[in-house]
C-alpha positions as CSV (number, residue, x, y, z in Angstrom):
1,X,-28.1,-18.9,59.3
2,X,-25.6,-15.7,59.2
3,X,-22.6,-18.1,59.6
4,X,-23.8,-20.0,56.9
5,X,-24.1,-17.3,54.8
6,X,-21.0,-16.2,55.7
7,X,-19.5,-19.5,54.9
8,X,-21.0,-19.6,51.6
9,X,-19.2,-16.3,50.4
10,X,-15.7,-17.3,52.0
11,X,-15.9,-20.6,49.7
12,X,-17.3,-17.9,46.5
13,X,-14.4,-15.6,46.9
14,X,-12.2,-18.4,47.8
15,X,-13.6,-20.2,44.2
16,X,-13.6,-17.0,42.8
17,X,-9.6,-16.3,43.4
18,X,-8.9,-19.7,42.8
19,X,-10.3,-19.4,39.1
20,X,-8.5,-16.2,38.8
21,X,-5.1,-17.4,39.4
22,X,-5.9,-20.0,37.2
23,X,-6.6,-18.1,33.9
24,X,-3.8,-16.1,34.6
25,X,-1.3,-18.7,35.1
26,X,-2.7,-20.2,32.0
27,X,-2.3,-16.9,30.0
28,X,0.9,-16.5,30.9
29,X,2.0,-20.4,30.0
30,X,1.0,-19.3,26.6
31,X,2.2,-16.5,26.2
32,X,5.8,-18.1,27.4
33,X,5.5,-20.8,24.9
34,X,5.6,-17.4,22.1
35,X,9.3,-17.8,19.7
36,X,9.7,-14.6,17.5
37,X,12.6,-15.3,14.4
38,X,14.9,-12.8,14.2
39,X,14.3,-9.8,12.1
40,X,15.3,-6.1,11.2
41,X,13.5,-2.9,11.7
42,X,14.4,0.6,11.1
43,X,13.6,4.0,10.8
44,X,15.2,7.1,9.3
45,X,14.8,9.8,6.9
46,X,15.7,11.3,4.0
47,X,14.7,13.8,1.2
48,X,12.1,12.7,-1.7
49,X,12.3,14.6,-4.4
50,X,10.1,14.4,-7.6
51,X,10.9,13.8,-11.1
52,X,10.6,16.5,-14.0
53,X,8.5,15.1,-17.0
54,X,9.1,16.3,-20.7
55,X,8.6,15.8,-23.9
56,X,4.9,14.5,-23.9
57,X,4.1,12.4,-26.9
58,X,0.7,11.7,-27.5
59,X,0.5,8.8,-30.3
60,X,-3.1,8.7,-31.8
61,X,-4.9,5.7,-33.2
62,X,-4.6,5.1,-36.9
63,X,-8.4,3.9,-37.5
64,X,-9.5,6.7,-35.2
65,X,-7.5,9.3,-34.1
66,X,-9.7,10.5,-31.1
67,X,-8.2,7.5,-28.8
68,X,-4.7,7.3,-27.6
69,X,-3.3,4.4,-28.5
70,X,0.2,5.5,-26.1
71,X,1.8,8.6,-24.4
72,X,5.5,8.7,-24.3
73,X,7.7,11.4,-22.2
74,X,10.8,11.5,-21.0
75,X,12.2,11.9,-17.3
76,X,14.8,13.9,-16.1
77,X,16.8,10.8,-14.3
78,X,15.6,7.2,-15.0
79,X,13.7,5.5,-12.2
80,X,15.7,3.1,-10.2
81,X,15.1,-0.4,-11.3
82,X,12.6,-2.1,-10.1
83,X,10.6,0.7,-10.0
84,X,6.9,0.4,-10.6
85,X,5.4,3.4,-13.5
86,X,1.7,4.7,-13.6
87,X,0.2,7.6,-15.0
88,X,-2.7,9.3,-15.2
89,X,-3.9,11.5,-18.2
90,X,-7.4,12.4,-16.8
91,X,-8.5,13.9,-13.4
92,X,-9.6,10.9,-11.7
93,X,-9.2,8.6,-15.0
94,X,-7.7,5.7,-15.4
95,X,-4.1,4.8,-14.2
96,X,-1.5,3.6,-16.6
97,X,1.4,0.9,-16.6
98,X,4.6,2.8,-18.2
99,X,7.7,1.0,-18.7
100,X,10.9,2.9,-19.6
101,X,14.4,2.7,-21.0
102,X,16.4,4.8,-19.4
103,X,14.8,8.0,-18.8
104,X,12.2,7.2,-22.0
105,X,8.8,6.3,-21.4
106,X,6.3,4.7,-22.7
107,X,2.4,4.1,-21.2
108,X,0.3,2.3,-23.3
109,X,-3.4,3.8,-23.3
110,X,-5.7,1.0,-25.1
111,X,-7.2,-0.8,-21.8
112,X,-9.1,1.2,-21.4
113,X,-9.1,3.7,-24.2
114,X,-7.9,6.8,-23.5
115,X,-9.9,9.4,-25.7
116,X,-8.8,12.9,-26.5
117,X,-11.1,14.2,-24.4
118,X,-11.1,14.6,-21.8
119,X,-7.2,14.6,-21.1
120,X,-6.9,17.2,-19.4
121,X,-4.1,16.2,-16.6
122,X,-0.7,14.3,-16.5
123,X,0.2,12.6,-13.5
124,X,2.9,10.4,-13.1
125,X,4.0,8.4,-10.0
126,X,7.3,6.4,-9.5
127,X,7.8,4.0,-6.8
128,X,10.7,2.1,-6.1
């Protein structure tokens, strides 16, 4: 009976190995079949620096001058283009599409209102 135990665990670890060559022959038949298109990659540095922001112009509704129907200011340098324009007149308020001309800019505030309170911030981020 103790060869035939013995027997039984030779053909197990026999199956066993069997099974694991198996899988990883098969992994590795997919993993050759694999084509990658050429590409680029990159990395590098370089200095970011900010834009200055002047001339805020606050243009009130008509009807009621407590919302903000646009802001306007002007930038320093004009934003490469492409560029994509947001800002923010509240703390943790809504976030504005600007466009610009140039080094003008104009955000229009109707959707949502902006209200005269509570501005109380102006944050602007450029991103090419």
């Amino acid at each position: 009976m103790g060869k035939l135990l013995t027997r039984k665990r030779g053909r197990i670890l026999v199956a066993a190995g069997a099974l694991t060559a198996l899988t990883i022959g098969g992994a590795y038949a997919f993993t050759a079949a694999n084509t990658v298109t050429a590409s680029k990659a990159g990395d590098g540095a370089a200095a970011v620096s900010g834009f200055a922001v002047s001339n805020i112009h606050y243009g009130l509704n008509t009807t009621t001058p407590s919302n903000v129907d646009s802001v306007n200011f002007v930038t320093d340098t004009a934003a490469p283009t492409g560029s994509t324009l947001k800002a923010q007149f509240t703390a943790g308020g809504n976030w504005y599409t600007c466009t610009n001309a140039n080094t003008a800019v104009a955000c229009d505030t109707t959707s949502p209102a902006l209200t005269v309170l509570p501005t109380d911030t102006v944050r602007v981020v450029i991103a090419q």
